[in-house]
N, C-alpha and C positions, 0 to 999 in steps of 0.2 A: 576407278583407278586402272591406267593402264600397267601390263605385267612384260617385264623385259627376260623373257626366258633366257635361261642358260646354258650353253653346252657345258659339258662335262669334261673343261678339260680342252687343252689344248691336244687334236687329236692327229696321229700321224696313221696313214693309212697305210699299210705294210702289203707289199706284194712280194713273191717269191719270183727269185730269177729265175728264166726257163732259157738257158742257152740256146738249146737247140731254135726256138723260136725265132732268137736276136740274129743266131748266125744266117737264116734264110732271109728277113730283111737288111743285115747290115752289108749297106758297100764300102764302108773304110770303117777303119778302128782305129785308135792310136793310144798305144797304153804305155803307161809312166809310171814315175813312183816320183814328181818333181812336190817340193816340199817348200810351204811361205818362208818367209827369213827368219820365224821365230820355229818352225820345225810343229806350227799347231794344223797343218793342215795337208794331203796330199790325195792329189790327182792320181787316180789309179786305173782308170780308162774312159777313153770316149767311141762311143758309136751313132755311126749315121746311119737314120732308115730313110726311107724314100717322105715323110711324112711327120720326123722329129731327130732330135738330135738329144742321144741321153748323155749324160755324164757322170761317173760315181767320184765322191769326194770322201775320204775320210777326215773326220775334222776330232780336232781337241777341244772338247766341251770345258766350258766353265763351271759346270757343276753336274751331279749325276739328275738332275732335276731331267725334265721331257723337253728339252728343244728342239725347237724346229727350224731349217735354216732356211734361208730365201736367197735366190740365185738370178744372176741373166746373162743372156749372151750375147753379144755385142759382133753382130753380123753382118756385114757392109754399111753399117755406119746404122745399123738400127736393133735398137734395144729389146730383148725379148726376156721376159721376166718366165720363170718357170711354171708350164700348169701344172705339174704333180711333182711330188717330193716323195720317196719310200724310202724308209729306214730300212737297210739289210736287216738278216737275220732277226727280225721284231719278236719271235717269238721265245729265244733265246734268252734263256733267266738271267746269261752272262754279260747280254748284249746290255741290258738296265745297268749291271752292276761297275760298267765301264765307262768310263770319259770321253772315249774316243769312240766314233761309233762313224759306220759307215753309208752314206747318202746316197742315191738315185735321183738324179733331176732329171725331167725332161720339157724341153722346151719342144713347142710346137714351129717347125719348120721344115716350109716347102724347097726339098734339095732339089737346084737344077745346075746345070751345067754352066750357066753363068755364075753362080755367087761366086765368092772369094774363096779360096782356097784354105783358109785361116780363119779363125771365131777368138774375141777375147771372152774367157768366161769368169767372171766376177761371182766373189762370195760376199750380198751384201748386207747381209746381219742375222741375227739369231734371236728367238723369242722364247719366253717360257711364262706360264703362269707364274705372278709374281710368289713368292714362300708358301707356293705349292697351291694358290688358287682361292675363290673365293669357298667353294666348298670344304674346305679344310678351316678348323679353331682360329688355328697361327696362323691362317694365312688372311684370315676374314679379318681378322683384326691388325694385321699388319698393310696389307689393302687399307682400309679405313685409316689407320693415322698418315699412311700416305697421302693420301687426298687431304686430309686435313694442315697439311704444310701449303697445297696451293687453294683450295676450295673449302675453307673453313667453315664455310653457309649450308654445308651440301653432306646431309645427313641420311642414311639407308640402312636397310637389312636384310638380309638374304633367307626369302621362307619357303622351305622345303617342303614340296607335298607327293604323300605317299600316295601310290595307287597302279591302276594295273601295266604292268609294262615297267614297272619300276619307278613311276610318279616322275617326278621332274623338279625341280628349282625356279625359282624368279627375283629380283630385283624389288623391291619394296622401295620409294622414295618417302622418307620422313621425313626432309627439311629442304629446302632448296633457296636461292636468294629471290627476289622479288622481280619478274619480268622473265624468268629463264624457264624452257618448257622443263616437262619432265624428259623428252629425247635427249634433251640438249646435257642434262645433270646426268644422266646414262652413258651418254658417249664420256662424260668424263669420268666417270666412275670405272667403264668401260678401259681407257687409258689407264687409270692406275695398277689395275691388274693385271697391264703385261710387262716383265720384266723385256727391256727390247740391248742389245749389244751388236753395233755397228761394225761391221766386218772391212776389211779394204784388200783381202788377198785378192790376187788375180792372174790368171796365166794364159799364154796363146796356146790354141789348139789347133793341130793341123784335122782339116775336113778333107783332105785328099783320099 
């Protein structure tokens, strides 16, 4: 039987700001406080290094669950989707107990002298483990009647083993329908367990 390990969680990777660092590579900034039309989201600075373009976002979370947002920049007519996301302040007890919480994107992009002076940056949706994931009672089992609304064939259990390093998790496939592999009933099991929320803010940034 093959075993579909699990992360633990959808994980956001928390860096600390170091100004002084950003101020020796950045060559323009442009900082704002411009807010969507529903007032859930705000631009609060952009900076260009010679090799990425960051951006901080505060957004209005739909719930105090762990989202993670996904971002891109829309750069002379080409789309660059974010390689890292940091939560400010992650380690901040206060920062969990809040809805609104503050982003770092950074898109990988080579600044020359030709691009456009201007970037659209889109916020294009937000994830969370769906009712807190498959490792959690309520949420194993909230997962599972989910799938069972589109994939009523497709039966599983999630078996926890202990050991050094703190053991690990895996996917068990009980029941599947007839002709379908086990990847195939994983990717969808996989699907029910992320709660996904489609975003459409968006704003222009000057890169000057």
């Amino acid at each position: 039987m093959k075993k579909h390990f699990l992360f633990l969680g959808i994980v956001i990777f928390a860096t600390a700001l170091s100004f002084a660092l950003f101020n020796s590579l950045t060559k323009a900034q442009a900082n704002s406080s411009v807010l969507s039309a529903n007032n859930n989201i705000a631009l609060q600075k952009v900076e260009i290094h010679q090799n990425d373009i960051q951006a901080e976002l505060c957004i209005f979370l739909p719930s105090l669950e762990q989202w993670v947002p996904y971002a891109t920049l829309i750069v002379d007519g080409k789309v660059i989707s974010n390689s890292e996301v940091a939560l400010i302040n992650a380690k901040d007890p206060n920062t969990a107990k809040s809805q609104t919480r503050c982003y770092q994107f950074t898109f990988p992009v080579t600044v020359t002298e030709k691009m456009s002076k201007t970037a659209v940056l889109k916020l294009e949706k937000l994830t969370a483990d769906y009712q807190g994931g498959l490792l959690t009672e309520t949420g194993l089992v909230a997962i599972k009647k989910r799938l069972q609304e589109t994939q009523p064939q497709i039966d599983f259990t999630v078996v926890i083993e202990k050991g050094k390093g703190g053991g690990g998790a895996y996917i068990q496939i009980l029941a599947k329908p007839d002709g379908m592999s086990d990847d195939q009933a994983f990717q969808l099991i996989q699907q029910a367990t992320i709660e996904e929320v489609p975003e459409t803010w968006q704003e222009v940034v000057n890169l000057q």
